[in-house]
C-alpha positions in Angstrom: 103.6 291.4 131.6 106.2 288.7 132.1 108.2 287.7 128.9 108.7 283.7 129.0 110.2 283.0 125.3 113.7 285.4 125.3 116.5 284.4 128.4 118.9 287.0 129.8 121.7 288.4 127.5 123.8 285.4 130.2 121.0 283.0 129.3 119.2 282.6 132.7 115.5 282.5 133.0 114.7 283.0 136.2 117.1 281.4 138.4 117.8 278.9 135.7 120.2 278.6 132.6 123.3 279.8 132.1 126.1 278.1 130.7 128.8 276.5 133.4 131.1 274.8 131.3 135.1 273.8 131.3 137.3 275.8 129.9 138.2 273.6 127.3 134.7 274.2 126.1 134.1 278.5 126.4 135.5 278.9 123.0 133.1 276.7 121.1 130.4 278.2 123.2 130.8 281.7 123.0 131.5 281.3 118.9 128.1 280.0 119.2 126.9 282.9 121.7 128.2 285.3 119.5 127.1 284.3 116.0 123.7 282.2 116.5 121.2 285.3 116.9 122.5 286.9 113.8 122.8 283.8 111.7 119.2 283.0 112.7 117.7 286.3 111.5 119.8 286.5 108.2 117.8 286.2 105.3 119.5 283.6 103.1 119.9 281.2 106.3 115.8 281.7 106.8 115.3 280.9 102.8 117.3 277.9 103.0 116.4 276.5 106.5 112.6 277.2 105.5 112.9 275.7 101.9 114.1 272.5 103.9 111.2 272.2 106.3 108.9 272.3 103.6 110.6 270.0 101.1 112.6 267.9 102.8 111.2 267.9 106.5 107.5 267.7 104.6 106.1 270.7 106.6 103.6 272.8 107.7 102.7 269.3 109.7 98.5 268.9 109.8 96.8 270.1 112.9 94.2 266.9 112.6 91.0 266.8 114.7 90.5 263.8 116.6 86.9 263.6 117.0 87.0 259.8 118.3 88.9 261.3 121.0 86.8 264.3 121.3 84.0 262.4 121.9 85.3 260.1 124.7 86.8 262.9 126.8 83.8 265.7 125.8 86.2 268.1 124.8 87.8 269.5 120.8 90.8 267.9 120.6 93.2 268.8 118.0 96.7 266.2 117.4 99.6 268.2 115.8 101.2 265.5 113.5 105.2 265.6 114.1 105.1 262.2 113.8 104.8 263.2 110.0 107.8 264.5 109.8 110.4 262.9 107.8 112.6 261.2 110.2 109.1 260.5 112.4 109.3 262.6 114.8 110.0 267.1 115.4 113.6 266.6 116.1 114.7 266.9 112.6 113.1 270.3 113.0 116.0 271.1 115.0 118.7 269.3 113.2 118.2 270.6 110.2 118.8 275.0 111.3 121.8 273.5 113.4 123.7 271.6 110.7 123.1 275.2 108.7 124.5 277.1 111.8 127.1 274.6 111.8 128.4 274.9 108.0 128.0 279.1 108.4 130.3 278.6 111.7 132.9 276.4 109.4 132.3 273.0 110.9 133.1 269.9 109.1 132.5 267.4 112.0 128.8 266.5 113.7 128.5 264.8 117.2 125.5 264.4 119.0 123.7 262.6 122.1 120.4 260.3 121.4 118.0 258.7 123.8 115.0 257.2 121.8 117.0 257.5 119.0 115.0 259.8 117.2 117.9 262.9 117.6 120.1 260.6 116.6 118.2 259.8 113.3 117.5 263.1 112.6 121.0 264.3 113.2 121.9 261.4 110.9 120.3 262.3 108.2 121.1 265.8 107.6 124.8 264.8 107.9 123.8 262.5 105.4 121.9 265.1 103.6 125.2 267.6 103.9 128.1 265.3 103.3 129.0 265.4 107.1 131.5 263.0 109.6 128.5 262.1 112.2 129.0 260.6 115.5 125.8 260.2 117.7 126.8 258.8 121.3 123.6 256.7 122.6 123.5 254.6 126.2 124.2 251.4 126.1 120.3 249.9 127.3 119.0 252.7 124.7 120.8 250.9 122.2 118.9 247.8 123.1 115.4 248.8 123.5 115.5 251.2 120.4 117.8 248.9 117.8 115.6 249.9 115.0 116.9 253.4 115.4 120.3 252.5 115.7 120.5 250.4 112.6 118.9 253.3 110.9 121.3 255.6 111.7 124.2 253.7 110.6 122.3 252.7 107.4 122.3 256.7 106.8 126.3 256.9 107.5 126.4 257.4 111.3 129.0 255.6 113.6 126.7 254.6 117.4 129.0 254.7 120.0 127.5 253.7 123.2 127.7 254.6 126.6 128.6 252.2 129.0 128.6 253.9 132.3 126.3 255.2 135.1 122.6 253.8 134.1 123.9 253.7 130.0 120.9 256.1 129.2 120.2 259.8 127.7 122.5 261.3 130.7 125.5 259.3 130.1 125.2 259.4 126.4 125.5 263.1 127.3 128.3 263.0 129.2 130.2 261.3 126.5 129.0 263.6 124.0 130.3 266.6 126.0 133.8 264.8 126.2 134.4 264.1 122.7 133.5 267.6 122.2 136.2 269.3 124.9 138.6 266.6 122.1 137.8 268.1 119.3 137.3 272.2 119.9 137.9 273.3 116.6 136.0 271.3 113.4 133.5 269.8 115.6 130.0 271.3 116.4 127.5 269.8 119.1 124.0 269.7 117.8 122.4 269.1 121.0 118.7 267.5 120.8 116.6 269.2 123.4 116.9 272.6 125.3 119.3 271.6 127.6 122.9 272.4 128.1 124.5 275.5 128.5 123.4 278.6 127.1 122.7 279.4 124.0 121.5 275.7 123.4 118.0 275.9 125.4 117.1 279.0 123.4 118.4 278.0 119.7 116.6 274.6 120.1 113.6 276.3 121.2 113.3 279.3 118.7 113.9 276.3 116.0 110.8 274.0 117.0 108.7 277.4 117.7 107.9 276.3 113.8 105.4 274.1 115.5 103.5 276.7 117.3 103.5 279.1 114.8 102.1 277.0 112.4 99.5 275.9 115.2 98.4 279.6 115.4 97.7 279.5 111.8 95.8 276.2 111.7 93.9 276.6 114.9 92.7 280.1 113.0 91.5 278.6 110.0 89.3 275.4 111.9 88.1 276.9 115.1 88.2 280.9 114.1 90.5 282.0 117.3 94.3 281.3 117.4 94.2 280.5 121.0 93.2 277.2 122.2 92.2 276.9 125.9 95.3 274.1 126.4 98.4 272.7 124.6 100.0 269.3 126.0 103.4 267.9 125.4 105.5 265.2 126.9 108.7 266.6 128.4 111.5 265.0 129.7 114.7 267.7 128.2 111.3 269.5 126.9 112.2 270.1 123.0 109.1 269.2 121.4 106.9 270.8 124.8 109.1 274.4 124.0 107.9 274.3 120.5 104.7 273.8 121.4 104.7 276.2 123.7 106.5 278.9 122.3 104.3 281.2 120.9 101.5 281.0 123.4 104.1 281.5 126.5 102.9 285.0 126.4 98.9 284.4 126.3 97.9 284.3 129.7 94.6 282.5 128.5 96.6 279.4 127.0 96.9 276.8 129.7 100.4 275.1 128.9 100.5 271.6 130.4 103.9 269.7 130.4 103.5 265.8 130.7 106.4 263.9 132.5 107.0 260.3 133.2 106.2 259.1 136.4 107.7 255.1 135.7 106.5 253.2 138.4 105.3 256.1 140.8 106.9 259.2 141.8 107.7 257.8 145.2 108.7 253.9 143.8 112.1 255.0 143.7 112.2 254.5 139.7 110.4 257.8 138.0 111.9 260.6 136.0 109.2 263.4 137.2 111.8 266.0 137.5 109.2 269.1 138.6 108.2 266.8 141.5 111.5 265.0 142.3 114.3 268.0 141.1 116.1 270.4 143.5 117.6 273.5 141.7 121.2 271.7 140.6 123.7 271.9 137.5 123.8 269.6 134.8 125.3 269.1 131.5 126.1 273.1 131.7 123.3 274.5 133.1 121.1 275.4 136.4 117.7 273.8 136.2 115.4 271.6 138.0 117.6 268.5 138.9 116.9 264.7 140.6 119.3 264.4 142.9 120.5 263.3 146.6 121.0 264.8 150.2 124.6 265.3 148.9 123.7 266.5 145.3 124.9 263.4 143.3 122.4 263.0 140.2 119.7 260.2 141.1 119.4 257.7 138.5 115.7 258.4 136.3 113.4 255.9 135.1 111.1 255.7 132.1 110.0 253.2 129.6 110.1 255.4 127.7 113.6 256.0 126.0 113.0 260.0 125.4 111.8 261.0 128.7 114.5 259.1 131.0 116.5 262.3 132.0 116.9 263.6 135.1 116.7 266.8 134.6 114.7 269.4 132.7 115.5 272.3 130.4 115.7 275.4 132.0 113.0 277.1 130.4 110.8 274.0 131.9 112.1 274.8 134.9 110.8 278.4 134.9 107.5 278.1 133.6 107.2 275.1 136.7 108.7 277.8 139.2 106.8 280.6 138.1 103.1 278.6 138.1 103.3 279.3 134.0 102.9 275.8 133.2 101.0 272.6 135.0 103.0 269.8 135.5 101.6 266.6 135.1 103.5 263.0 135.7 101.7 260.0 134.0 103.0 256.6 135.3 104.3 253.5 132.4 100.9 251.3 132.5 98.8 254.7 132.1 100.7 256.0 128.9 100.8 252.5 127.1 97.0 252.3 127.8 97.0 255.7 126.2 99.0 253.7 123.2 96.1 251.7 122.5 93.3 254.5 122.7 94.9 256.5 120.5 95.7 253.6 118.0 91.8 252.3 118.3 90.1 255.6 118.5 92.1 257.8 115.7 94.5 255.1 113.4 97.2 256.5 114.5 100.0 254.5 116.8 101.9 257.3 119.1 105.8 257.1 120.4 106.0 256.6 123.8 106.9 259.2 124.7 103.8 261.0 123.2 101.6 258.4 124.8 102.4 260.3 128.0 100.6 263.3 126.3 97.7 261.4 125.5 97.5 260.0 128.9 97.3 263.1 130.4 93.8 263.9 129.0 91.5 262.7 131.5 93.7 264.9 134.3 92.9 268.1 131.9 89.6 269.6 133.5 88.6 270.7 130.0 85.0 270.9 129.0 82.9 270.5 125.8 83.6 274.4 124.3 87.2 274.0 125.0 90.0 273.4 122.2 92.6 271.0 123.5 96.2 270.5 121.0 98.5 267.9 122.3 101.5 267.8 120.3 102.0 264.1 118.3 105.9 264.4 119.4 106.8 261.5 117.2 105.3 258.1 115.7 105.2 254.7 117.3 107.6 252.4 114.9 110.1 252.5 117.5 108.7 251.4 120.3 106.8 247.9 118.4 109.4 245.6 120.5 108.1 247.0 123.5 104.4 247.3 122.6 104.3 244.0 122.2 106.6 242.9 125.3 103.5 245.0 127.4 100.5 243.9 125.2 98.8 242.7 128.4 99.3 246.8 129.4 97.6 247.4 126.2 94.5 245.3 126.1 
């Protein structure tokens, strides 16, 4: 049977991965390369990293069943709550093993790339949480539509510096991100918000939000009596929150995985960020995946209105599980996910990011029947998209 979770000892899966970097850049990597594996499985880095998720991050997160939902589409659908976590959303899932990785490797200094805003936060406040120098780079028009986030995280310490070129979103806050670090080899360490970049990033991100699968197991267990669901959904646009969602069922052939991309205004309109449609196998920020670009492989701009999911590429472990058939693909356009905003708000109480409102939207494309357990992971909570809730409340209505 075909392993999806582990990459090669290089980091491909598939035909995707790896890690093509500068030279400037191969020690940092390979410290990284070299160490993460056994820091991860060491026994005092587990107690502590553990004994944060639960009293700090506020975890296990509640597997809540949304029978308002469940009763509109005829199916059992179960919302995993990240949008509990402290911070608001799973990314501080994440941030939280990396700035311990990052004090076991001897680093005193924390950058890091945002889109939404929610990495940024989250890396924000374990800096905070760790007496740590933070500098989160964040596009320009990010910067605008998500200033709640940015105020928060220089409330918590952090110094926002924006990107100002190319389309001033996730990409370019990236790029920046990626310079800063070939400046400062030595005291500096990368902590990288989704699983992208070059290897070992797309597998440490992912085995630290497998926490929300593993739990999922446990809950799904103890309310419906099987582990397995017959689907999981998750937004995806690097795919961090979709990998941990994914990650222990990406061996159960019977567990339908469906990945939820943003369309924007149509995949052909010329303004979309559905990678697995759009992407050509291509090289980005350090590693081979799934890629929008042109004829002459120049990166095509993304769109989304949603902050989180306007990246024009996805991780590499994405792009496998789309190669291989593992996963279903499904691209939801702007006006379908902010509809899915106000279902989910009217139906269950509960006001969804964005982002995750592509999840949401995706339910009536699902297929699943009434005996069927659906889990669609609640990637984050709503707060920081109000301003544009209520820019597109005619959407909503």
């Amino acid at each position: 049977m075909t392993t999806y979770k582990e990459p090669t000892a290089r980091g491909y899966y598939g035909q995707f991965g790896g890690a093509f970097i500068p030279e400037m850049l191969y020690p940092n990597v390979e410290e990284l390369r070299d160490n993460y594996l056994n820091i991860l499985a060491d026994p005092e880095f587990q107690r502590e990293y553990q004994m944060l998720l639960r009293d700090f991050v506020g975890r296990p997160t509640p597997l809540f069943e949304a029978k308002r939902l469940s009763k509109k589409y005829n199916t059992r659908i179960f919302l995993k709550r990240e949008d509990l976590c402290h911070t608001g959303a799973h990314k501080v899932n994440n941030t939280v093993g990396q700035i311990l990785l990052a004090q076991r490797l001897g680093k005193t200094r924390i950058i890091a790339e945002t889109g939404a805003g929610q990495h940024g936060v989250a890396t924000a406040t374990v800096c905070a949480l760790m007496g740590m120098e933070c500098i989160v780079y964040m596009g320009s028009v990010d910067m605008e539509r998500q200033r709640p986030n940015v105020e928060r995280m220089r409330l918590l310490g952090a110094e926002v510096r924006p990107a100002t070129s190319g389309s001033q979103t996730l990409k370019d806050a990236t790029n920046e991100a990626i310079r800063d670090w070939i400046s400062n080899p030595v005291d500096t360490h990368y902590i990288i918000g989704s699983v992208v970049g070059p290897h070992p990033y797309p597998d440490l991100v992912a085995r630290l939000q497998a926490i929300i699968s593993e739990e999922m197991r446990k809950q799904l267990l103890e309310k419906t009596g099987s582990e397995l669901p017959q689907y999981v959904v998750a937004c995806v646009g690097g795919g961090s929150n979709a990998a941990g969602a994914f990650y222990h069922f990406l061996d159960e052939p019977s567990v339908k995985l469906v990945a939820v991309e943003a369309a924007g205004h149509g995949i052909t309109s010329g303004h979309s960020a559905a990678t697995s449609v759009l992407g050509k196998p291509g090289i980005i920020h350090g590693s081979r995946t799934l890629l929008m670009q042109d004829e002459d492989g120049q990166i095509t701009e993304p769109y989304s209105l949603s902050a989180g999911l306007d990246y024009p590429g996805i991780g590499p472990l994405h792009a496998y599980l789309a190669a291989e058939g593992r996963a279903q693909f499904i691209s939801i356009e702007d006006e379908q996910a902010l509809r899915a905003v106000a279902e989910c708000s009217r139906l269950e109480g509960i006001i969804p990011a964005l982002e995750t409102a592509h999840a949401l939207a995706a339910l009536g494309q699902l297929g699943a029947g009434p005996d069927d357990v659906v889990v669609i992971n609640l990637s984050g909570r709503g707060d920081k998209d109000l301003e544009t809730y209520m820019k597109y409340a005619d959407s909503i209505q």
